[in-house]
ROTORBA-357559 format. One record per residue: residue number from 0; residue in one letter; y, x, z of N, C-alpha, C in turn. Coordinates in steps of 0.02 Angstrom, whole numbers, plus 50000, padded with zeros to 5 digits. Each point is the difference from the previous one (the first is absolute). Layout:
// residues N
+-----+--------+-------+-------+-------+-------+-------+-------+-------+-------+-------+
: num : residu :  n_py :  n_px :  n_pz : ca_py : ca_px : ca_pz :  c_py :  c_px :  c_pz :
+-----+--------+-------+-------+-------+-------+-------+-------+-------+-------+-------+
: NUM :      a :     Y :     X :     Z :     Y :     X :     Z :     Y :     X :     Z :
...
+-----+--------+-------+-------+-------+-------+-------+-------+-------+-------+-------+
This chain:
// residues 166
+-----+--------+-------+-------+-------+-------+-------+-------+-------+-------+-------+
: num : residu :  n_py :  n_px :  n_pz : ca_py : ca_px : ca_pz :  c_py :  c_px :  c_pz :
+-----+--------+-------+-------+-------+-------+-------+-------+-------+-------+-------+
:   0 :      x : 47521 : 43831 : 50017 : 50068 : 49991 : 49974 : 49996 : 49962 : 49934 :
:   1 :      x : 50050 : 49962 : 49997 : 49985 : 49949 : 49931 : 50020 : 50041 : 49950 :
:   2 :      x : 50004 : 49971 : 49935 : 50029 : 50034 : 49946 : 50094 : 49967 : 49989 :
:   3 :      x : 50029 : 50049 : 49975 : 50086 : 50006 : 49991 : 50005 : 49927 : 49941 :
:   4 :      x : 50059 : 49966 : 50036 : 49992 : 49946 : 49961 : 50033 : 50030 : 49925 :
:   5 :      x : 49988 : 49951 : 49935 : 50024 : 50031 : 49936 : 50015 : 49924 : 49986 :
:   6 :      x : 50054 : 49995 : 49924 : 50025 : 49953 : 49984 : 49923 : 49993 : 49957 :
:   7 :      x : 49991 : 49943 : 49978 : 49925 : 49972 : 49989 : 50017 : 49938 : 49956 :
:   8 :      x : 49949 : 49987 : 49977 : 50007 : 49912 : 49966 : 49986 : 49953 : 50050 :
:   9 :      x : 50032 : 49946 : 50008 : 49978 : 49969 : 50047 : 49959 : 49907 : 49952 :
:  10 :      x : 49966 : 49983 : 50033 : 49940 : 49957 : 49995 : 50027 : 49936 : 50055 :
:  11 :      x : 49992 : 49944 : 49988 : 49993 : 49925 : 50013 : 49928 : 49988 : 49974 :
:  12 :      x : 49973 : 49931 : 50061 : 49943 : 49979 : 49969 : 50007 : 49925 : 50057 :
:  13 :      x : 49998 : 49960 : 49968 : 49978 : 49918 : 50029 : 49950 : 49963 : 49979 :
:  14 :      x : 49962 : 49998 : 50042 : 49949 : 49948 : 49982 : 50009 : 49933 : 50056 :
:  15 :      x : 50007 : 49956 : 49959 : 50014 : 49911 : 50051 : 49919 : 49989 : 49991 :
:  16 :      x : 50010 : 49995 : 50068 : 49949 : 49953 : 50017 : 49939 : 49927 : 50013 :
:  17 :      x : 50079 : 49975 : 49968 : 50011 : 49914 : 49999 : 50004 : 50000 : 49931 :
:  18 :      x : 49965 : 49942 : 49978 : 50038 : 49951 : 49954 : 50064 : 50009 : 49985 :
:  19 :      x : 50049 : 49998 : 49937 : 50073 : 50000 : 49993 : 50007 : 49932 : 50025 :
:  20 :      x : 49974 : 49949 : 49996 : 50040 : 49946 : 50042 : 50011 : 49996 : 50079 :
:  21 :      x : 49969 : 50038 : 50028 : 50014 : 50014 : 50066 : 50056 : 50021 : 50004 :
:  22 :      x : 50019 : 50052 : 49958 : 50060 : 50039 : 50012 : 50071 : 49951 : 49982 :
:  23 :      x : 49974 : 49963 : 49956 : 50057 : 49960 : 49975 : 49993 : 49937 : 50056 :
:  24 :      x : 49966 : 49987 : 50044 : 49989 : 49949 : 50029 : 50037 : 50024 : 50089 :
:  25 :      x : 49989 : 50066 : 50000 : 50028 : 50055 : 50076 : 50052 : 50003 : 49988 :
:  26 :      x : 50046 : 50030 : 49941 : 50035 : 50039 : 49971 : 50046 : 49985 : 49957 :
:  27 :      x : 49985 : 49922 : 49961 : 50031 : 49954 : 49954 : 50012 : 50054 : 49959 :
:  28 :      x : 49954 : 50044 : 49967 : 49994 : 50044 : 49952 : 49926 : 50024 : 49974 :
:  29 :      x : 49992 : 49989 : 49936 : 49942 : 50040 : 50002 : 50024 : 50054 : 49958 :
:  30 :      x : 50050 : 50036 : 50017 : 50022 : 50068 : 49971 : 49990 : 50049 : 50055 :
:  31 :      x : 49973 : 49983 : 50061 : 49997 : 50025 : 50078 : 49987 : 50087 : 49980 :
:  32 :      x : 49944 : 50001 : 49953 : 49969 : 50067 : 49998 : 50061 : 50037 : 49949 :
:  33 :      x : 50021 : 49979 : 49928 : 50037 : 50026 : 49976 : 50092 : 50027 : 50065 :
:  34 :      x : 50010 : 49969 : 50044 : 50054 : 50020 : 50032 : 49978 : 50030 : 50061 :
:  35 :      x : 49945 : 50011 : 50031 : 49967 : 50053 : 50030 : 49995 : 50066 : 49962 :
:  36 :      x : 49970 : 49994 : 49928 : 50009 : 50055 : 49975 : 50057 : 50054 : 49961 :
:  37 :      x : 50062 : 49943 : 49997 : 50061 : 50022 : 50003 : 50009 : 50049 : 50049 :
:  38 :      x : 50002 : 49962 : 50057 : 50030 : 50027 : 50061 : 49958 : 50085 : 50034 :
:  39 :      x : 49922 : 49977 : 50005 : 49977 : 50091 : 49975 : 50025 : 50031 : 49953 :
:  40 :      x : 50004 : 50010 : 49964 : 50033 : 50036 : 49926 : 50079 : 50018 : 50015 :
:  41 :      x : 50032 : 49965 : 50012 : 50083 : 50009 : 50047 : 49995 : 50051 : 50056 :
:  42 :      x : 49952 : 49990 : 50040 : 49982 : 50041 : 50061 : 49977 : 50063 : 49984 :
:  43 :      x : 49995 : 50001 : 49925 : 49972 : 50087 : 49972 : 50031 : 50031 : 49936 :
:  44 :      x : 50062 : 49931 : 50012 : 50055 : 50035 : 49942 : 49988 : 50082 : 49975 :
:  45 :      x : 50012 : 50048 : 50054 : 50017 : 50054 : 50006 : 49944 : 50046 : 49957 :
:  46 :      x : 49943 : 49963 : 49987 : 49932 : 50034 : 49971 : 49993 : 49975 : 49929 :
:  47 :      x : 50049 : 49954 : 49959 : 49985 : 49975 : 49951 : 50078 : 50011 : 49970 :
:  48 :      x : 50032 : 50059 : 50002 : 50044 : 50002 : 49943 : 49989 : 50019 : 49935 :
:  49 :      x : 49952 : 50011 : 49979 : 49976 : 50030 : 49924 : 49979 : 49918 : 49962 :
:  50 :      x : 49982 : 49939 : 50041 : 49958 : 49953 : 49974 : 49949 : 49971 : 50047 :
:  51 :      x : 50011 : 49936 : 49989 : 49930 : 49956 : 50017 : 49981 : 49956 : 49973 :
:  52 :      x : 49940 : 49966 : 50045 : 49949 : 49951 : 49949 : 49999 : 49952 : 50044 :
:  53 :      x : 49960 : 49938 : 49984 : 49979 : 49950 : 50041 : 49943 : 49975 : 49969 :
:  54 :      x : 49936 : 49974 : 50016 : 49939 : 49952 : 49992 : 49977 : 49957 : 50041 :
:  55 :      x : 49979 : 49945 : 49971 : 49972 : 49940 : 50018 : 49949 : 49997 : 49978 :
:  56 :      x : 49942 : 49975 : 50037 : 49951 : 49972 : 49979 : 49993 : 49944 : 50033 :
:  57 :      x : 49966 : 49950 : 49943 : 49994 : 49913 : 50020 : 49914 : 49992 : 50009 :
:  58 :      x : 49986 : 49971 : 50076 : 49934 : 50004 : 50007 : 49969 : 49924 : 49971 :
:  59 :      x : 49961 : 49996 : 49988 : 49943 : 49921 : 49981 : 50052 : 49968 : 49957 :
:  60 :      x : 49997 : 50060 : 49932 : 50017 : 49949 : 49945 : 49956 : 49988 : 49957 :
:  61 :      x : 50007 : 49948 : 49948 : 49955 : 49991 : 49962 : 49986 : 50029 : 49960 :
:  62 :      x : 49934 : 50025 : 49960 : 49992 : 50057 : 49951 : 50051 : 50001 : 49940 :
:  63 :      x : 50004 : 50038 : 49970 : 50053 : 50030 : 49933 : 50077 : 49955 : 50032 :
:  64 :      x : 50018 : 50004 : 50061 : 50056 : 50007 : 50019 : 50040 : 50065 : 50014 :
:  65 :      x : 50071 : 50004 : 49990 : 50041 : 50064 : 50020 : 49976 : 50010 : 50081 :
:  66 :      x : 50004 : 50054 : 50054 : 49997 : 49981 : 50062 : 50038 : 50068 : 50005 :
:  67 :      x : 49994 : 50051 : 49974 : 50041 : 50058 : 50008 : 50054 : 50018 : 49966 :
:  68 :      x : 50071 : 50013 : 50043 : 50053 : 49998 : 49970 : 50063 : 50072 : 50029 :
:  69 :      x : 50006 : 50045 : 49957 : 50025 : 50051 : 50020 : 50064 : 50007 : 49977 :
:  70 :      x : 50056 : 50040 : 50038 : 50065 : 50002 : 49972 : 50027 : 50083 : 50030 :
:  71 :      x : 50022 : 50022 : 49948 : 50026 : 50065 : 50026 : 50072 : 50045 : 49981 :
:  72 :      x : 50025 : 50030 : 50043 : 50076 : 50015 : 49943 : 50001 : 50062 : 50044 :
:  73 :      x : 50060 : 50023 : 49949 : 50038 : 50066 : 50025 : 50047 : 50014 : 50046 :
:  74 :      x : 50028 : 50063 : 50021 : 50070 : 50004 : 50055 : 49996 : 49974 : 50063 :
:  75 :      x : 50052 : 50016 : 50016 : 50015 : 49993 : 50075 : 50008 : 49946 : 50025 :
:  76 :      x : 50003 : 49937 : 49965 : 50018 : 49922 : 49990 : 49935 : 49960 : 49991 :
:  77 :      x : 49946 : 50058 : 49989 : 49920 : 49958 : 49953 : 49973 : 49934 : 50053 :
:  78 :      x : 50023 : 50021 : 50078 : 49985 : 49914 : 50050 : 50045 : 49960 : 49983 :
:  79 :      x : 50060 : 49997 : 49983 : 50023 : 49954 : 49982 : 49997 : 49962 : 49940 :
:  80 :      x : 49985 : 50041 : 49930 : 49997 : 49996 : 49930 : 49941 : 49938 : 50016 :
:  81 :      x : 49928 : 50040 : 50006 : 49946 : 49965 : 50031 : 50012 : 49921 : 50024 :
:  82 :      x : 50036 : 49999 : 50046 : 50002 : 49955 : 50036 : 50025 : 49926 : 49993 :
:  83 :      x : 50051 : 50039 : 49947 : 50063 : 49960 : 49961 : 49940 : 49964 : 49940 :
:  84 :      x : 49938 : 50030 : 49962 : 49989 : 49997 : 49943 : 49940 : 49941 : 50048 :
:  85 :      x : 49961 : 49996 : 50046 : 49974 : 49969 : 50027 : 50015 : 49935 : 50020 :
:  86 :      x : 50051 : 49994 : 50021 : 50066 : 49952 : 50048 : 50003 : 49941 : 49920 :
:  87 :      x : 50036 : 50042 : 49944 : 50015 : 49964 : 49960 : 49942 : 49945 : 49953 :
:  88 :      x : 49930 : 50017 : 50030 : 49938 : 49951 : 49962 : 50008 : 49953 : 50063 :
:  89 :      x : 50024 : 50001 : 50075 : 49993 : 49941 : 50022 : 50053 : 49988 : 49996 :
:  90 :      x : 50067 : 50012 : 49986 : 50065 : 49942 : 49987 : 49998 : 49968 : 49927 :
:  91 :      x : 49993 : 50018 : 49976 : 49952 : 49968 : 49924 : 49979 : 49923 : 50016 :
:  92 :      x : 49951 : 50015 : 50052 : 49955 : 49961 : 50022 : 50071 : 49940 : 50044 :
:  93 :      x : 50034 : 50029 : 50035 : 50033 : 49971 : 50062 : 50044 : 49956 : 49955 :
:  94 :      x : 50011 : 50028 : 49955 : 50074 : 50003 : 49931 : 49962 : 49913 : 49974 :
:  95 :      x : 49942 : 49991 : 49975 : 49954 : 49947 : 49944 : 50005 : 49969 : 50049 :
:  96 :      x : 49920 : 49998 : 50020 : 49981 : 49960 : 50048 : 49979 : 50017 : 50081 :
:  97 :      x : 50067 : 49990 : 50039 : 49990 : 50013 : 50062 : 49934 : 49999 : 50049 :
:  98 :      x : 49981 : 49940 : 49985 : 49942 : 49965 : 50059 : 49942 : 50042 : 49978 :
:  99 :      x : 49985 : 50034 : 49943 : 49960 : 50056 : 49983 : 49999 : 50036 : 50038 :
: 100 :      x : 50065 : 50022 : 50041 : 49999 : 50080 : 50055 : 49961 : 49977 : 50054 :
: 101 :      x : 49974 : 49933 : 50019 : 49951 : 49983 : 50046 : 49954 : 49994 : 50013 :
: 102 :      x : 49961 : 50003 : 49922 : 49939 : 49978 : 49968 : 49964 : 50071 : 49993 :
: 103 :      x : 49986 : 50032 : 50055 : 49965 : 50061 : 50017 : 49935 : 50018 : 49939 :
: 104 :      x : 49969 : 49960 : 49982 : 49938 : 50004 : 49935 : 50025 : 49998 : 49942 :
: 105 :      x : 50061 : 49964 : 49991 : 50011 : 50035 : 49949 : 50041 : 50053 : 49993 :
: 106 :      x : 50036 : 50009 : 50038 : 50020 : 50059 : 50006 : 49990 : 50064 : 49969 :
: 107 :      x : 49932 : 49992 : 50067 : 49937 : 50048 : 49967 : 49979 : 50010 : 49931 :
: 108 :      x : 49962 : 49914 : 49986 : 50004 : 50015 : 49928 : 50042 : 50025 : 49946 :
: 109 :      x : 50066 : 49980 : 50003 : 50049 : 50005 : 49958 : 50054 : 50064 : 50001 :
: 110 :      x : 49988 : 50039 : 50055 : 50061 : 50028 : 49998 : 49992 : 50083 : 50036 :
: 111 :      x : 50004 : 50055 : 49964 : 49978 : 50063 : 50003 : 50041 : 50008 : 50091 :
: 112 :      x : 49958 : 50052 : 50032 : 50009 : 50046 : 50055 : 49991 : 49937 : 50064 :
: 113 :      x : 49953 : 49915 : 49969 : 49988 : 49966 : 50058 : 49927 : 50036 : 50020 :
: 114 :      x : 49989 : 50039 : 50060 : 49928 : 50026 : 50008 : 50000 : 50020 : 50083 :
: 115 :      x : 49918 : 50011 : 50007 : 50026 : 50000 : 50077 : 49976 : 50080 : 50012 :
: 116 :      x : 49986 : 50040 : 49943 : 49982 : 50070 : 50029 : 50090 : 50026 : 49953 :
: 117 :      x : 50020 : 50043 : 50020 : 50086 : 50023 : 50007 : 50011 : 50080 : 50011 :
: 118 :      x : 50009 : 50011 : 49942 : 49993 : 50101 : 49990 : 50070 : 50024 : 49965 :
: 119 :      x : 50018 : 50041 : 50055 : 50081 : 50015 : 50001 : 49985 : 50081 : 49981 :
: 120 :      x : 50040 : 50054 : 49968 : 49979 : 50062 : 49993 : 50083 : 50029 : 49978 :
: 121 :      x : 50032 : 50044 : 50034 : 50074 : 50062 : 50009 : 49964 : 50055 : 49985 :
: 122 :      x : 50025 : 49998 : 49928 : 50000 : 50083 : 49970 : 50029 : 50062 : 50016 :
: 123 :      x : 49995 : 50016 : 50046 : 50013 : 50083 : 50015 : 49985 : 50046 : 49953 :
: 124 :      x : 50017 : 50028 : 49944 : 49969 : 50047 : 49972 : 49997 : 50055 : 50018 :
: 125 :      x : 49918 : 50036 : 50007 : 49979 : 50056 : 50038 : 49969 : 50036 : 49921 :
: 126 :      x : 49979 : 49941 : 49973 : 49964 : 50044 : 49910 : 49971 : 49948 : 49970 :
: 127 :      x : 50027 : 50036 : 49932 : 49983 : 49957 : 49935 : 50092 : 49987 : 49972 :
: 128 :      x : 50001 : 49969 : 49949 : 50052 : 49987 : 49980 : 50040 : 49940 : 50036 :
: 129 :      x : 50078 : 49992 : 49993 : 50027 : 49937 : 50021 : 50023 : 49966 : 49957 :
: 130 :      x : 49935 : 49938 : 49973 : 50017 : 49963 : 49943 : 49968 : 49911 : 50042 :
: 131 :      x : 50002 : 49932 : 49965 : 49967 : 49949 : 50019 : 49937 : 49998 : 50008 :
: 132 :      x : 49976 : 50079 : 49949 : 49926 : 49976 : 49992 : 49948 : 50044 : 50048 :
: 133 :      x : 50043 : 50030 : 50065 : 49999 : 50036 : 50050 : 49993 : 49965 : 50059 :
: 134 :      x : 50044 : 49952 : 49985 : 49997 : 49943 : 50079 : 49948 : 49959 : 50016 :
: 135 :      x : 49987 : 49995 : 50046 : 49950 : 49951 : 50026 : 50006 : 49941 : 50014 :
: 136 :      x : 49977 : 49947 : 50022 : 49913 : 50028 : 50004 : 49986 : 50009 : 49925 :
: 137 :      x : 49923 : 50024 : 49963 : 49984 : 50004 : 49938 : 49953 : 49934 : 50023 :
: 138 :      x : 50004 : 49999 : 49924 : 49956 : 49915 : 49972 : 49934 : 50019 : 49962 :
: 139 :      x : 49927 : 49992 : 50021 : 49947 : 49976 : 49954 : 49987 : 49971 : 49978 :
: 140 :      x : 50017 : 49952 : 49940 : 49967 : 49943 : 50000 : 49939 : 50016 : 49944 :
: 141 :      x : 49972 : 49938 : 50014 : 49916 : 49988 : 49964 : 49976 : 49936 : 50010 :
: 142 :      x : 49980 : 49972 : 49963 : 49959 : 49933 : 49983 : 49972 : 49980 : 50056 :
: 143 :      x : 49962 : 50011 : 50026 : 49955 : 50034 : 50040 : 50040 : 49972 : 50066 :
: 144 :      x : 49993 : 49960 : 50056 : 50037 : 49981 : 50037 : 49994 : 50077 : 50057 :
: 145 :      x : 49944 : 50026 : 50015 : 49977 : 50052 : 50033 : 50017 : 50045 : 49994 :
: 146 :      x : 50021 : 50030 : 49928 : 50013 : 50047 : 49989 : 50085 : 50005 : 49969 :
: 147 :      x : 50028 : 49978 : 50057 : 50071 : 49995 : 49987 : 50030 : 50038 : 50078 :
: 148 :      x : 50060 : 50029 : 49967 : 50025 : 50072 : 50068 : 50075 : 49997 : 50008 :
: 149 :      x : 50014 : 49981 : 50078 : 50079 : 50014 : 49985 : 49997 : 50077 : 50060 :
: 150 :      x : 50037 : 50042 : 49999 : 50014 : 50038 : 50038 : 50052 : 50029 : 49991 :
: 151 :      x : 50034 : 50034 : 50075 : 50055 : 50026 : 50024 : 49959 : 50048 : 50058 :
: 152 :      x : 50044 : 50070 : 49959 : 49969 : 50050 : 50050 : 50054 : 50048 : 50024 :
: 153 :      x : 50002 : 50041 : 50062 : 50058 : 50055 : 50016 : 49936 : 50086 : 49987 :
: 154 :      x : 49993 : 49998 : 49935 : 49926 : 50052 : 49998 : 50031 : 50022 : 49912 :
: 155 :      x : 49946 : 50049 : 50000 : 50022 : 50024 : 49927 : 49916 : 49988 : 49971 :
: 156 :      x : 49999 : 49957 : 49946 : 49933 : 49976 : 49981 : 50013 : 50048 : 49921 :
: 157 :      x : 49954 : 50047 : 50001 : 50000 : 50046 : 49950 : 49958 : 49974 : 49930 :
: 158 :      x : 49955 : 49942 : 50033 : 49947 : 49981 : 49928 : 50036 : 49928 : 49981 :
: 159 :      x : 50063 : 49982 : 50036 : 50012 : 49942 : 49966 : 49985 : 49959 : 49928 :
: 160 :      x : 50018 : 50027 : 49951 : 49983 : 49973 : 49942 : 49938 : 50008 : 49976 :
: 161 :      x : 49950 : 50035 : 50035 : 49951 : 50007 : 49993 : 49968 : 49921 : 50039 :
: 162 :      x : 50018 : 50001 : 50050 : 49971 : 49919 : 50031 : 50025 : 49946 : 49962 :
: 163 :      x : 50083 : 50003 : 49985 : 50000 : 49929 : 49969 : 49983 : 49994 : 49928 :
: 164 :      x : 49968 : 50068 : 49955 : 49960 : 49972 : 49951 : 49923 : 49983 : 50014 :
: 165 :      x : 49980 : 50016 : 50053 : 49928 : 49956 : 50006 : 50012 : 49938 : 50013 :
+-----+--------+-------+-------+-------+-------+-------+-------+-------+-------+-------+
């Protein structure tokens, strides 16, 4: 017999497989993964009314480049807040210089949440407090290209701050 379902955090995860110009070349978008990961996150509304998060990571960039880019908010609205705050670095873009929204590398280069790994995370609160600095995913960063951590979990990690000060 399985276990009784419970309201839970619910989790998104995309990894593209292609090149972003494929997608923009299939798709006449290389936002393909960011509106895939909309659309999971919508589909689990119901698990993220306390808050959610979103992460990107940008693969084969060049060293002491940004490649990880996280965004997170509060309430019952936090996919849309999110989404809205994302949306508005490529109309920026759409707003200047148009023929930029085609130019898939730079994109990449230039412009936060272009990546092809895509980490969506609906705060259910089961424990701990309900504040921003609660929501997921949490961020490691470090010099150190290796030793850099994004994660989103539906678990209660008791040594947390104990890991992200090592």
């Amino acid at each position: 017999m399985s276990d009784q379902i419970k309201h839970e955090c619910g989790i998104a995860l995309i990894r593209l497989l292609k090149p972003l110009s494929y997608y923009q070349q299939k798709y006449g978008t290389s936002l393909y993964g960011l509106n895939k990961l909309y659309l999971l996150m919508e589909k689990q509304h119901n698990r993220g009314q306390d808050g959610a998060g979103i992460a990107t990571i940008k693969l084969d960039i060049k060293p002491g480049n940004r490649y990880i880019s996280r965004y997170r908010a509060m309430g019952s609205n936090a996919i849309a807040e999110i989404f809205e705050h994302v949306q508005k670095k490529f109309a920026d873009v759409q707003v200047n210089s148009p023929e930029l929204m085609n130019d898939v590398q730079w994109l990449k280069e230039n412009v936060s949440f272009t990546g092809e790994v895509l980490m969506g995370h609906l705060r259910y609160v089961t424990h701990g407090k309900n504040s921003i600095e609660s929501c997921h995913p949490f961020l490691r960063q470090n010099n150190w290209m290796t030793r850099n951590m994004v994660i989103a979990e539906n678990l209660k990690i008791t040594n947390l701050y104990y890991l992200l000060e090592k």
